[in-house]
C-alpha positions as CSV (number, residue, x, y, z in Angstrom):
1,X,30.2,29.1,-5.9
2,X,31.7,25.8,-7.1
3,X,31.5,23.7,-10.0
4,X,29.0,21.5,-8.7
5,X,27.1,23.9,-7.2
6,X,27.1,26.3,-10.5
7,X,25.8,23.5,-12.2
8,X,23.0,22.6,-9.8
9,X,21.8,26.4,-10.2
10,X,22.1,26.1,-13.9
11,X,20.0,23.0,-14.2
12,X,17.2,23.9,-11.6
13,X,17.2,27.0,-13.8
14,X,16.4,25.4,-16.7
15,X,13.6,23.3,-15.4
16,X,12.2,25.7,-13.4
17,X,9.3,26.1,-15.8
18,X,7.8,22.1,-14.7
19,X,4.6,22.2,-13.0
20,X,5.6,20.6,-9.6
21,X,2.8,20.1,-6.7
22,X,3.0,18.9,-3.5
23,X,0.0,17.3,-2.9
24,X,-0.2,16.3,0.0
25,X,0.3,17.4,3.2
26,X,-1.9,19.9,1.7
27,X,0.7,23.3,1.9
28,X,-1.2,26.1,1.3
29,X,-5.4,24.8,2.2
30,X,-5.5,24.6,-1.9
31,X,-9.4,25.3,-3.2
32,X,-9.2,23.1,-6.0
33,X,-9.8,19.2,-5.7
34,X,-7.5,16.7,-7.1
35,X,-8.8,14.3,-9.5
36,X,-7.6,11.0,-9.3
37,X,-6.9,8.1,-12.0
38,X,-6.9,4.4,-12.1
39,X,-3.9,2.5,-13.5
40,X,-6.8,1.5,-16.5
41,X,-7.4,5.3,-17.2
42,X,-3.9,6.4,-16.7
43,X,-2.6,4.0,-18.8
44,X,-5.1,5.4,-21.7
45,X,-3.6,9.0,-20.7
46,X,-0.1,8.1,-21.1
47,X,-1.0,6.7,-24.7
48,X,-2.9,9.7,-25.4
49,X,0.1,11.6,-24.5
50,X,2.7,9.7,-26.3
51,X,0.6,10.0,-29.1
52,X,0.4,13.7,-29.1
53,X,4.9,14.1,-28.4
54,X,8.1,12.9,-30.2
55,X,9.2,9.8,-29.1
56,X,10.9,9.4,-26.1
57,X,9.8,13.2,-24.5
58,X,7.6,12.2,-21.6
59,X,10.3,9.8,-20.5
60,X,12.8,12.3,-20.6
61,X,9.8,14.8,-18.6
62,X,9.1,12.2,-16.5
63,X,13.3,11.7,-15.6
64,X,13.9,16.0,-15.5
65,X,10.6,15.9,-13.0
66,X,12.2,13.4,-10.8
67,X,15.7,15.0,-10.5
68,X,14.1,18.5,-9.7
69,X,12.2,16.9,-6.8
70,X,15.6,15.2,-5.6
71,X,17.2,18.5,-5.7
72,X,14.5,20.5,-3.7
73,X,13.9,17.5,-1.0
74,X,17.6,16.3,-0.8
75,X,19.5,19.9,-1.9
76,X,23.1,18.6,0.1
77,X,22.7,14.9,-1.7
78,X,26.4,14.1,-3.3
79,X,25.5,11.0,-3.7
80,X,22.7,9.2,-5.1
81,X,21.8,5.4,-5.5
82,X,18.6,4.2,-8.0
83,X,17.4,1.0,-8.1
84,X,15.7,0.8,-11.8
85,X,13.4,-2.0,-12.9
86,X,12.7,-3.8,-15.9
87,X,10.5,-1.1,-17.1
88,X,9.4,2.2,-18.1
89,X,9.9,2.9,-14.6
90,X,13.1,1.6,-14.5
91,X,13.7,4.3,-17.7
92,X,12.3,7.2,-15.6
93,X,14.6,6.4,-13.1
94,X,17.9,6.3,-15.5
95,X,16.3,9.5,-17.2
96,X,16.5,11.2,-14.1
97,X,20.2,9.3,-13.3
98,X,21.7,11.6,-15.7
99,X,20.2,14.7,-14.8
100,X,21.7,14.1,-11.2
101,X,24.8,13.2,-12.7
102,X,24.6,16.6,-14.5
103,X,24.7,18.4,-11.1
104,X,27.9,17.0,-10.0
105,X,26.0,14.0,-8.1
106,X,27.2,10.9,-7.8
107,X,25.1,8.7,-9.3
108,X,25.0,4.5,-8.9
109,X,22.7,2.7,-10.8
110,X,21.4,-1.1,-10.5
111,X,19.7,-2.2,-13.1
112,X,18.1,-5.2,-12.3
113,X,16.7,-6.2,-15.2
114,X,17.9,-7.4,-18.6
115,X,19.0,-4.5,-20.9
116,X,18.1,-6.5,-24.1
117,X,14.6,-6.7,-22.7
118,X,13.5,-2.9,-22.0
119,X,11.0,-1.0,-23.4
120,X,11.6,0.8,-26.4
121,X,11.8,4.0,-24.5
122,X,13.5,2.9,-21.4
123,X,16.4,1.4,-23.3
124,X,16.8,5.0,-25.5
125,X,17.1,6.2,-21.5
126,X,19.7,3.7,-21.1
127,X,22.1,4.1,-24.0
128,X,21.8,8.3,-22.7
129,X,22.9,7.5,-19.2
130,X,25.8,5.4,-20.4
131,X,26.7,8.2,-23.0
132,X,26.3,10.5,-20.3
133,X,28.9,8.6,-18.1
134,X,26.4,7.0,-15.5
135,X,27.8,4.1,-13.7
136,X,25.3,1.2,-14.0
137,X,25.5,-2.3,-12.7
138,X,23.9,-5.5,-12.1
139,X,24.7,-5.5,-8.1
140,X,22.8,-4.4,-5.4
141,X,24.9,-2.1,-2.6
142,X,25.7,-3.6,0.9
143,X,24.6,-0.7,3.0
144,X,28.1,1.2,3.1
145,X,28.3,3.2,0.3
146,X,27.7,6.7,2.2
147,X,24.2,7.0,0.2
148,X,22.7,10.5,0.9
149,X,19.0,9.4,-1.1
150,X,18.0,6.5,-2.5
151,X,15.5,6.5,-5.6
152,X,12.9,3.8,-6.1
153,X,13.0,3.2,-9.4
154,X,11.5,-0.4,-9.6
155,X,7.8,-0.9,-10.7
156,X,4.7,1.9,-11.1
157,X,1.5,0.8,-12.9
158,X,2.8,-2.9,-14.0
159,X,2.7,-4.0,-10.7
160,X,0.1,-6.7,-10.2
161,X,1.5,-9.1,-8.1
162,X,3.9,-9.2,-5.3
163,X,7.8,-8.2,-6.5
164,X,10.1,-11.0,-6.2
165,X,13.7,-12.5,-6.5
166,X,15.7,-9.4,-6.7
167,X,13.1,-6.5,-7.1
168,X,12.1,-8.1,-3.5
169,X,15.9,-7.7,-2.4
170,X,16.7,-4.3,-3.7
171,X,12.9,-3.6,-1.8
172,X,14.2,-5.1,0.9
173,X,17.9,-3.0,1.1
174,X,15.5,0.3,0.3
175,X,13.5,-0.5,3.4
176,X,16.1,-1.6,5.7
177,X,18.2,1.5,5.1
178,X,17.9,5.1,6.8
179,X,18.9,6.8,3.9
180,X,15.9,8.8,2.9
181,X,14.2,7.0,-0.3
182,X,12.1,8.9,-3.0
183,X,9.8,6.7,-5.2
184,X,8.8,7.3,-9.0
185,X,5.1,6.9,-9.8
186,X,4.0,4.3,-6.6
187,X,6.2,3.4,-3.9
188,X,7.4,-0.1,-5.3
189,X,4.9,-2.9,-4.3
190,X,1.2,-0.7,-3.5
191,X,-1.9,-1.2,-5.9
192,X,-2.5,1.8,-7.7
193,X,-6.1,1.3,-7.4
194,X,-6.4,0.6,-3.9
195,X,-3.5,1.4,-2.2
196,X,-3.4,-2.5,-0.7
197,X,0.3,-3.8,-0.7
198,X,0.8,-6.5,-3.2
199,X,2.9,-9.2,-0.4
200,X,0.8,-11.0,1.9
201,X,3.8,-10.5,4.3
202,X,3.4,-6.7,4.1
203,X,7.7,-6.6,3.6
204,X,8.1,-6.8,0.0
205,X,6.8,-2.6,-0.9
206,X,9.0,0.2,-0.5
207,X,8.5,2.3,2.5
208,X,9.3,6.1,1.2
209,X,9.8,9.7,2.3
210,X,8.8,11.4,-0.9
211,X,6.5,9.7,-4.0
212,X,6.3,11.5,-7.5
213,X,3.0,10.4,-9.2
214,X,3.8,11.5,-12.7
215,X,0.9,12.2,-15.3
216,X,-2.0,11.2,-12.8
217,X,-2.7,11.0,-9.2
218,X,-3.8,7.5,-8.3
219,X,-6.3,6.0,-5.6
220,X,-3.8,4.1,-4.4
221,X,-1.8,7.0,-2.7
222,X,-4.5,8.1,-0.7
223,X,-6.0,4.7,0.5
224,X,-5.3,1.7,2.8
225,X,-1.6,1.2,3.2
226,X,-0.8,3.8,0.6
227,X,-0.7,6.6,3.3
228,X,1.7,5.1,5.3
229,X,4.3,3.8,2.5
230,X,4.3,7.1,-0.1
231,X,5.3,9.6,2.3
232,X,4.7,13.1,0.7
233,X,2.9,12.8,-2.0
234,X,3.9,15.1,-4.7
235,X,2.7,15.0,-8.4
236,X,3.7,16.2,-12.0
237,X,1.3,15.9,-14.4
238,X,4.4,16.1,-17.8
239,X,2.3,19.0,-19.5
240,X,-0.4,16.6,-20.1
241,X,-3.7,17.7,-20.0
242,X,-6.3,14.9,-20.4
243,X,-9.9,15.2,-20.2
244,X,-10.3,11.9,-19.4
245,X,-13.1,11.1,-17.0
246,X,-11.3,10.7,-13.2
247,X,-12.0,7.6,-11.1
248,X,-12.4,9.4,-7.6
249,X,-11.6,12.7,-6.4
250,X,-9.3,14.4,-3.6
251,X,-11.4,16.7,-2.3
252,X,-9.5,20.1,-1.4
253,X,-9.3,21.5,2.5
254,X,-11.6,24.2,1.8
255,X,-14.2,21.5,0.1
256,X,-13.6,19.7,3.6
257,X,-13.9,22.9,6.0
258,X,-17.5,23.3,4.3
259,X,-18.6,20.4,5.3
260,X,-19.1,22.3,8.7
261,X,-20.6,25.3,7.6
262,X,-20.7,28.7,9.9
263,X,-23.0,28.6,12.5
264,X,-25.2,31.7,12.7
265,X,-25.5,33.7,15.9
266,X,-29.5,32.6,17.0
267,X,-28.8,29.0,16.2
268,X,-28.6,26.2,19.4
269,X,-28.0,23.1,19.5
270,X,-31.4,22.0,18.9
271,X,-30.9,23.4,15.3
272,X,-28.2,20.7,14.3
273,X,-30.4,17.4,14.9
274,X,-30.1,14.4,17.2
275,X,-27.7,11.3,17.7
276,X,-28.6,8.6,19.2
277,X,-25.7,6.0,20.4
278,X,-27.0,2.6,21.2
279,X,-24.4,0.3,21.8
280,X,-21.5,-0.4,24.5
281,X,-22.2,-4.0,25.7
282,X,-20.3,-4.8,29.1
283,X,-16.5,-4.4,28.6
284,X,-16.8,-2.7,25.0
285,X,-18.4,0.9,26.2
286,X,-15.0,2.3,25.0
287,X,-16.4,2.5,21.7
288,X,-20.1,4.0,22.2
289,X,-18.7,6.8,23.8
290,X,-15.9,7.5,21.1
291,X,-19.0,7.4,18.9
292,X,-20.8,10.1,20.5
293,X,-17.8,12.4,20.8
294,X,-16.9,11.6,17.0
295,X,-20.8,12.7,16.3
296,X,-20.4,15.9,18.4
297,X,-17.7,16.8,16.7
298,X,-19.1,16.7,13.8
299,X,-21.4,18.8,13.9
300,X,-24.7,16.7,15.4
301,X,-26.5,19.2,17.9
302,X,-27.2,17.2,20.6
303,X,-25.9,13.9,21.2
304,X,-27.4,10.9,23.4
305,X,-26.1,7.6,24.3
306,X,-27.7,4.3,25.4
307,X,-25.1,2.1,26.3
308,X,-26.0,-2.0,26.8
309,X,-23.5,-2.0,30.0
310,X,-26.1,-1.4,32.4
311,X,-22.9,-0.6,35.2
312,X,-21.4,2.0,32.7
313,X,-20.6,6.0,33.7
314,X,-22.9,8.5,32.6
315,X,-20.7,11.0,32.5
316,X,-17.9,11.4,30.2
317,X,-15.3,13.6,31.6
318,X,-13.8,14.7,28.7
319,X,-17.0,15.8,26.8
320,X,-19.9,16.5,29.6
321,X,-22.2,17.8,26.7
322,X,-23.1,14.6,26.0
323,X,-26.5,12.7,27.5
324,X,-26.7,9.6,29.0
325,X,-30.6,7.5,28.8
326,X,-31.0,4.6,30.4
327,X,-33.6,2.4,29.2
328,X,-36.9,4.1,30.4
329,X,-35.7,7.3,29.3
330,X,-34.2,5.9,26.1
331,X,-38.1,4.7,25.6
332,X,-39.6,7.5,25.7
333,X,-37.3,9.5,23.3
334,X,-39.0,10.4,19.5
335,X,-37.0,7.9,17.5
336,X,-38.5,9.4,14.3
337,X,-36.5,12.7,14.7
338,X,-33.3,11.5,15.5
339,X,-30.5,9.5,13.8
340,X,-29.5,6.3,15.3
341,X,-25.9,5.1,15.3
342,X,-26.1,1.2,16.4
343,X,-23.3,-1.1,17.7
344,X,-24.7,-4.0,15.6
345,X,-22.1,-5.9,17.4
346,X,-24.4,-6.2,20.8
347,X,-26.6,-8.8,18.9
348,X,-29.7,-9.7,20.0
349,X,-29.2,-6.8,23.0
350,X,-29.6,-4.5,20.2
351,X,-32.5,-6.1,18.2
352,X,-34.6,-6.0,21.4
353,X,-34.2,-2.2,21.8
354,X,-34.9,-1.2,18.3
355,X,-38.5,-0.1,17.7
């Protein structure tokens, strides 16, 4: 074993004992749901747990969780670029500089903010990076620096508006590289909340592989654009237990799978309730019948559709279970025991045809 790699061992050793999730893709069908945490709420838990540590511990949680992940998602990296903001994030991301460095990584820093101006415990990470040999600099790289993973350390919960100047530039060499990218907290640029991306342009927030939510899970990662720019969503709560009241919830894959309980043996399919699909004006069927199938499968017993095209198929060939009514039979149907899913979008057509 070399050096380097003796090290490596040493240190995942030693942090072996961090509670590290990966949330989602969901692994292993988990039973228990996720609760999830505004920037409001988990800004009140990080107090609560600041309050509760000596100063400067979650930071230096926060920078040990980070370089674990890095070493299970990246294991070969030698060499590792982090673009830190102004911030605490900025400190999580130098934290977790010299822990890399500790391995035997090679470890680049830009700092792209002034060092005069950081947090109290971001700038404690700072003077321990330097002490700890880091190399940290002001410049952004050019693309040719052999990077094997790049770490998005830039803005988490302060982000309210759209990154600019150079955070929008060291976004912008994050994104236009293929070097895999691993963000701390929120992929740089995404509302926590609701997981809307900050530009108006849609260019200026980080597309990763890999997010680390540290403390709480947030809306955000799960909602609008969120899905597409945090990747794998993993999360580390710091050994922070809060029993704050969560925002929203996760539900698990088993919570999910009972939403289609067993059937039993005797049942048919006049056990499960009706659908009724009115809509599909001329041109726009598409959608009525991707309506029915989406209400067959889930669950709905038996499924009719009424579609405005007068000229449309009454067969779909992909899903023959379902029933086509025309008008006179749609007529004669018991409205009052069925549930009606409408294309609103047929207008007056529609308003006609509803009872």
């Amino acid at each position: 074993m070399t050096l380097g790699g003796r090290r490596a061992w040493r240190y995942r050793r030693a942090m072996s004992r961090s509670e590290l999730h990966r949330v989602l893709p969901d692994p292993n069908h988990r039973a228990l749901a996720w609760p999830l945490h505004k920037a409001e709420a988990s800004r009140a838990i990080e107090a609560q747990g600041q309050s509760q540590l000596p100063p400067h511990t979650l930071m230096q949680r926060a920078g040990a969780a980070v370089a674990r992940l890095a070493l299970a998602v990246a294991p070969h990296a030698s060499r590792v670029w982090i673009a830190a903001g102004p911030g605490n994030n900025g400190g999580d991301g130098l934290e977790a500089a010299l822990h890399l460095q500790a391995t035997g990584r090679r470890v680049e820093v830009s700092l792209l903010g002034d060092p005069q101006r950081l947090p109290h415990d971001a700038a404690a990470s700072l003077a321990r990076a330097r002490a700890a040999g880091v190399s940290i600099t002001e410049t952004l790289p050019t693309g040719n620096e052999g990077h094997d993973l790049h770490l998005d350390a830039l803005l988490g919960l302060g982000s309210s508006r759209a990154p600019q100047a150079r955070l929008a530039d060291a976004i912008a060499v994050l994104n236009r590289s293929a070097t895999p990218v691993l963000s701390i907290d929120l992929p740089t640029g995404l509302d926590a909340d609701t997981g809307s991306v900050l530009d108006e342009t849609g260019q200026a927030c980080v597309r990763a592989r890999h997010t680390l939510a540290l403390l709480t899970l947030k809306p955000g990662l799960f909602t609008a654009q969120g899905r597409d720019h945090a990747g794998t969503v993993w999360f580390d709560d710091l050994g922070v237990a809060s029993p704050h009241p969560r925002d929203a919830t996760l539900p698990s894959s088993r919570q999910i799978a009972t939403l289609s309980p067993a059937r039993r043996h005797a049942d048919h399919k006049g056990s499960y309730g009706d659908v009724l699909v009115l809509g599909g004006a001329e041109g726009m069927v598409g959608a009525a019948w991707l309506c029915a199938r989406a209400a067959l499968a889930s669950g709905a017993g038996r499924v009719y559709l009424s579609p405005l095209d007068g000229h449309a198929s009454s067969v779909d060939p992909l899903m023959p279970e379902l029933m086509w009514r025309d008008a006179a039979a749609r007529g004669a149907m018991d409205w009052s025991a069925l549930t009606l899913a409408c294309g609103c979008g047929g207008g007056e057509a529609v308003r006609d045809m509803l009872p």
